[in-house]
VOGU-967478 format. One record per residue: residue number from 1; residue in three letters; x, y, z of N, C-alpha, C in turn. Coordinates in steps of 0.1 Angstrom, whole numbers, plus 5000, padded with zeros to 4 digits. Layout:
+-----+-----+------+------+------+-------+-------+-------+------+------+------+
|   k |   r | n.c1 | n.c2 | n.c3 | ca.c1 | ca.c2 | ca.c3 | c.c1 | c.c2 | c.c3 |
+-----+-----+------+------+------+-------+-------+-------+------+------+------+
| NUM | ALA |    X |    Y |    Z |     X |     Y |     Z |    X |    Y |    Z |
...
+-----+-----+------+------+------+-------+-------+-------+------+------+------+
REM end
This chain:
+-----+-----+------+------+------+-------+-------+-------+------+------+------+
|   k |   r | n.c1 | n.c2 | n.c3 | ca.c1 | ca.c2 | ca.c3 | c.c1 | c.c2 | c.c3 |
+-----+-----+------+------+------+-------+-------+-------+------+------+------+
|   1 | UNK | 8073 | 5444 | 7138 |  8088 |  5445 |  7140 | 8093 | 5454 | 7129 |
|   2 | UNK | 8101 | 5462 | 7130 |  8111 |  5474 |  7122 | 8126 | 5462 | 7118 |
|   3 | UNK | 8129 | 5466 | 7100 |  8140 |  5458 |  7097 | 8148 | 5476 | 7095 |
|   4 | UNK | 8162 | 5468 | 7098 |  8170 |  5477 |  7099 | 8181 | 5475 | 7085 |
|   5 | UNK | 8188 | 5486 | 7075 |  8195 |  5480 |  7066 | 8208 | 5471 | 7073 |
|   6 | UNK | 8217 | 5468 | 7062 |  8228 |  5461 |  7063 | 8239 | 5469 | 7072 |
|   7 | UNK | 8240 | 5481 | 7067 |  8252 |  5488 |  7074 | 8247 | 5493 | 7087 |
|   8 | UNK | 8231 | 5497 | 7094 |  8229 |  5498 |  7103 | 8233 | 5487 | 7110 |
|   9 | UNK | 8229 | 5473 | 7108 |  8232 |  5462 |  7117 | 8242 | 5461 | 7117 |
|  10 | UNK | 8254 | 5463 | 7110 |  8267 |  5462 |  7112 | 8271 | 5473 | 7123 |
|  11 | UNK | 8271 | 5481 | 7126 |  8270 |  5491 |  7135 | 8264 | 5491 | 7148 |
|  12 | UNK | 8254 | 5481 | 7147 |  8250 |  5477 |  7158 | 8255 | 5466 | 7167 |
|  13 | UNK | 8259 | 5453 | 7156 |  8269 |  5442 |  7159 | 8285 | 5449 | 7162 |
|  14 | UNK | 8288 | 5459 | 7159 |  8298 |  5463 |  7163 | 8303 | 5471 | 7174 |
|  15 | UNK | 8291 | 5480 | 7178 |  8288 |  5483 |  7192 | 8288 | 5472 | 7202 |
|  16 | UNK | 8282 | 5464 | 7201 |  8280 |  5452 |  7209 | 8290 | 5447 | 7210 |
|  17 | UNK | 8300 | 5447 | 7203 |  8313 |  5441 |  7205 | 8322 | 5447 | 7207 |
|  18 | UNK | 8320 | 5461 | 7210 |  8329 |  5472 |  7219 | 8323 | 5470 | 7235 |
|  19 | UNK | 8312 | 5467 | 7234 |  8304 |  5466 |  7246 | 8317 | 5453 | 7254 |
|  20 | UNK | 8315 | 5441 | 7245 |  8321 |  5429 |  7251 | 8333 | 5436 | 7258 |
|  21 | UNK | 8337 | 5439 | 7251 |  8356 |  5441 |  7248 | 8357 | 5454 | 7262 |
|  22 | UNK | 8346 | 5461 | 7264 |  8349 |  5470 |  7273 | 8349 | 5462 | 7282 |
|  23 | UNK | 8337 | 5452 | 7290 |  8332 |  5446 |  7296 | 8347 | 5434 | 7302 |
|  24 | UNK | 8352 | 5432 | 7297 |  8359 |  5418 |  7294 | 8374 | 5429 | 7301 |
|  25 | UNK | 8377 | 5441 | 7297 |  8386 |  5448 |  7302 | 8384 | 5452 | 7314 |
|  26 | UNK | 8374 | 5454 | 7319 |  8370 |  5461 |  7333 | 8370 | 5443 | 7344 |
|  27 | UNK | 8372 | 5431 | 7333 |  8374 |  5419 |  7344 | 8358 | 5412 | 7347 |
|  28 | UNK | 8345 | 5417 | 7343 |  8336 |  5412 |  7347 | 8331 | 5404 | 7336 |
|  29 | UNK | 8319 | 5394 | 7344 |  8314 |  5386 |  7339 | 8301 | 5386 | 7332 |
|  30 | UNK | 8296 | 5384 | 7323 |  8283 |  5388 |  7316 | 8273 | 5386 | 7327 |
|  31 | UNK | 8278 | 5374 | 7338 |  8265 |  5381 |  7346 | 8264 | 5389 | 7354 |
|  32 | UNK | 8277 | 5395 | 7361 |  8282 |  5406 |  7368 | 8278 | 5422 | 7362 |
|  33 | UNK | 8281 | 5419 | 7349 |  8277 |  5431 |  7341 | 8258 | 5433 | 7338 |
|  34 | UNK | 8252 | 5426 | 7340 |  8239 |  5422 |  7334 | 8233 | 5428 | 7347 |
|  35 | UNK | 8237 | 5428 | 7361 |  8232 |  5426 |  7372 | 8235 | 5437 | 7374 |
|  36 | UNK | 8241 | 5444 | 7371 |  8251 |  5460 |  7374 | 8238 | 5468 | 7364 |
|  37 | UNK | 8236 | 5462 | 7354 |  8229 |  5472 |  7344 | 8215 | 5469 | 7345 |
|  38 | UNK | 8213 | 5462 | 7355 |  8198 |  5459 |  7358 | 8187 | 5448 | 7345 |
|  39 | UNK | 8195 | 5441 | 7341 |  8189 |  5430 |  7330 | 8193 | 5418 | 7330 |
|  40 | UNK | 8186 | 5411 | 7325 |  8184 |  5392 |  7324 | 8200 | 5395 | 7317 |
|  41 | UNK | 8206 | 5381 | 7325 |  8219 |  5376 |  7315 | 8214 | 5371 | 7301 |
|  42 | UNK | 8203 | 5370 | 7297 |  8200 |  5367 |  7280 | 8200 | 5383 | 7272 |
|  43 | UNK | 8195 | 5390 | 7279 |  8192 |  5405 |  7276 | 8203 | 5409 | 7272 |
|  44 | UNK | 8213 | 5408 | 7280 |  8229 |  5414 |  7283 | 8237 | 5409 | 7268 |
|  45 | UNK | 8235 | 5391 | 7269 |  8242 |  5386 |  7256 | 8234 | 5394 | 7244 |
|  46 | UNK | 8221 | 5396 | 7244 |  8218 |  5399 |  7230 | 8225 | 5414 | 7226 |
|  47 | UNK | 8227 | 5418 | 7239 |  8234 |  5434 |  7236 | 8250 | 5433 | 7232 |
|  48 | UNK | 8256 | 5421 | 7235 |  8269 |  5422 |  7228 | 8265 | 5413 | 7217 |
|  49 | UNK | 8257 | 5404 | 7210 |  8259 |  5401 |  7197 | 8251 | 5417 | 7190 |
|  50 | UNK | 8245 | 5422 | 7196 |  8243 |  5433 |  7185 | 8231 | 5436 | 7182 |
|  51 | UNK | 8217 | 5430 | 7188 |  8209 |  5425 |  7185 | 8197 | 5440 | 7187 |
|  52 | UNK | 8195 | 5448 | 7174 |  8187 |  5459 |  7174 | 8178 | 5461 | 7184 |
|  53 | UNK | 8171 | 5455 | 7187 |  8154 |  5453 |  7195 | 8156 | 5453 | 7211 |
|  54 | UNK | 8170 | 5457 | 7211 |  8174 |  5457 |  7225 | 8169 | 5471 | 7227 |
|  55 | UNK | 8164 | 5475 | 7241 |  8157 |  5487 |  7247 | 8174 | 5498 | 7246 |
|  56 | UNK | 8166 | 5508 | 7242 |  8174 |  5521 |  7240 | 8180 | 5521 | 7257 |
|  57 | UNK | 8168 | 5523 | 7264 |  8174 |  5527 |  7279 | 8184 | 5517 | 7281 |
|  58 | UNK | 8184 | 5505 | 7280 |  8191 |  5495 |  7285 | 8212 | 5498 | 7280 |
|  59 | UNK | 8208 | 5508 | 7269 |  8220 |  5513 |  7262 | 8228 | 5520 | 7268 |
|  60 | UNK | 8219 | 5532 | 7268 |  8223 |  5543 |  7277 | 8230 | 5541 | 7295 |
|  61 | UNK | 8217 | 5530 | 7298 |  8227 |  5523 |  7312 | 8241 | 5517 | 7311 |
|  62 | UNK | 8243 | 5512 | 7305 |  8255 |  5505 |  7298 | 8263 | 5521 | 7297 |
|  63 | UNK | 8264 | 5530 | 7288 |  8271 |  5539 |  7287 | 8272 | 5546 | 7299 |
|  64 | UNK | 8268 | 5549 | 7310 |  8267 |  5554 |  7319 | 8280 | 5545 | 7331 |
|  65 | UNK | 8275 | 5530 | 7328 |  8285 |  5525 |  7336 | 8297 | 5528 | 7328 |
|  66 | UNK | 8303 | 5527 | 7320 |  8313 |  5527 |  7315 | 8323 | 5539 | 7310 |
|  67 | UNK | 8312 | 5548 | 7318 |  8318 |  5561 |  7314 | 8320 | 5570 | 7300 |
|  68 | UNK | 8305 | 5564 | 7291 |  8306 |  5569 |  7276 | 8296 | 5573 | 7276 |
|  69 | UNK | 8286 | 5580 | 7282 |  8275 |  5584 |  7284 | 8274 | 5604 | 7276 |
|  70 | UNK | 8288 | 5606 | 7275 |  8286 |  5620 |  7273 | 8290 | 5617 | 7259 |
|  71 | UNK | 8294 | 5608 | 7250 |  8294 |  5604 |  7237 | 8280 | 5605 | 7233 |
|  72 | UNK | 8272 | 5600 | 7240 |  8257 |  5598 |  7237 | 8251 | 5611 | 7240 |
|  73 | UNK | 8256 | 5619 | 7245 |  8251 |  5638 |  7248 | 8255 | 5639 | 7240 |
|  74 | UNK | 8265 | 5639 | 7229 |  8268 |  5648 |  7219 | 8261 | 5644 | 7204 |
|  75 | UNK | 8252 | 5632 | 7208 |  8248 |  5632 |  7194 | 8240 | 5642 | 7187 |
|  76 | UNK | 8235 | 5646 | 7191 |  8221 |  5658 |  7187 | 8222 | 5670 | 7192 |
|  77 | UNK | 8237 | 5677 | 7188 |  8240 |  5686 |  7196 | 8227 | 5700 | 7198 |
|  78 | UNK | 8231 | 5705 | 7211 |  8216 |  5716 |  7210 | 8217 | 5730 | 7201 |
|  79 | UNK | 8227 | 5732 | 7195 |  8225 |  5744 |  7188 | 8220 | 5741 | 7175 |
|  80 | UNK | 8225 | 5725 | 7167 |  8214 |  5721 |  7160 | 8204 | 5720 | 7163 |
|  81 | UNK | 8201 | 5715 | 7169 |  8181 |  5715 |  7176 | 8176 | 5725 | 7174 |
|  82 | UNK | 8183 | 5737 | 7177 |  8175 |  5752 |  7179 | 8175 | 5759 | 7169 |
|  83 | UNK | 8183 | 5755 | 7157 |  8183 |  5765 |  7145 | 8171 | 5755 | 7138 |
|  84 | UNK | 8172 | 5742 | 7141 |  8161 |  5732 |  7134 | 8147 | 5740 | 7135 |
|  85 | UNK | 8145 | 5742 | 7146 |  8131 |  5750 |  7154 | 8129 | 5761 | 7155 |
|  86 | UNK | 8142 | 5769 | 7151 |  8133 |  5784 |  7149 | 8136 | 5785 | 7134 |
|  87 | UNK | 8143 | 5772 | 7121 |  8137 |  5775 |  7110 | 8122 | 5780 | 7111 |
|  88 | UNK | 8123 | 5783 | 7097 |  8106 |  5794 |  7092 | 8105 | 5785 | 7079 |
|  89 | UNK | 8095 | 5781 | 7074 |  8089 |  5775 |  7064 | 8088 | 5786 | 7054 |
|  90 | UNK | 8094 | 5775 | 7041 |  8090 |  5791 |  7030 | 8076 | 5793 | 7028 |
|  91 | UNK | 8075 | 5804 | 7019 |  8060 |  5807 |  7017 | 8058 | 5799 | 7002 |
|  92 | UNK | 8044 | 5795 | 7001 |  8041 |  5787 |  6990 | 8045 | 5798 | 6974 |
|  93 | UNK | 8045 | 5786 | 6966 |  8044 |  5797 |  6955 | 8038 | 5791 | 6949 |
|  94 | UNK | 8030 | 5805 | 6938 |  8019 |  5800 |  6932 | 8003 | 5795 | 6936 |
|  95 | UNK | 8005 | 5784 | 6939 |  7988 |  5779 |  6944 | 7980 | 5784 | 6954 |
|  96 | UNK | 7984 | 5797 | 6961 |  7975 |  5803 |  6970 | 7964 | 5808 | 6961 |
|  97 | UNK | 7954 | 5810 | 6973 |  7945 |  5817 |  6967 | 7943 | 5827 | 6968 |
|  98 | UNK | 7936 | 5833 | 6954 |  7939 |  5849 |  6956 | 7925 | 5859 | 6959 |
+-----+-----+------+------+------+-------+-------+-------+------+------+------+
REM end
């Protein structure tokens, strides 16, 4: 099992409780919502208390229903990616051989 720091879990307990609060405004029921996102009503609560070990996909479905899915496209924008990958490594100094 992976431990996560303090401010990560807070972040995560806090997402989960945007989750509720979205949930709770659209009128549905943690098992209405559970069954919509394709997971056990236990799966669903551990995702609004916040609970890390919850599946990534399971997230992403959730944002999808609720229409935040393109918040989740913008984390890793691609022109970052691409300047990441066509960086060039510097050349060593010193310790080659000659």
């Amino acid at each position: 099992m992976f431990s996560i720091t303090e401010k990560e879990s807070k972040s995560v307990i806090a997402l989960g409780e945007r989750l509720r609060i979205r949930r709770i405004d659209r009128g549905d029921t943690q098992a209405k919502f559970a069954a919509r996102l394709g997971v056990s009503i236990p799966t669903y609560q551990r995702m609004e208390r916040g609970d890390p070990g919850v599946a990534l996909g399971h997230w992403v479905r959730a944002l999808r229903l609720l229409g935040g899915l393109e918040a989740f496209d913008g984390l890793f924008p691609v022109p970052l990616l691409c300047s990441a990958r066509n960086r060039r490594r510097a050349p060593r100094q010193g310790g080659g051989r000659t």
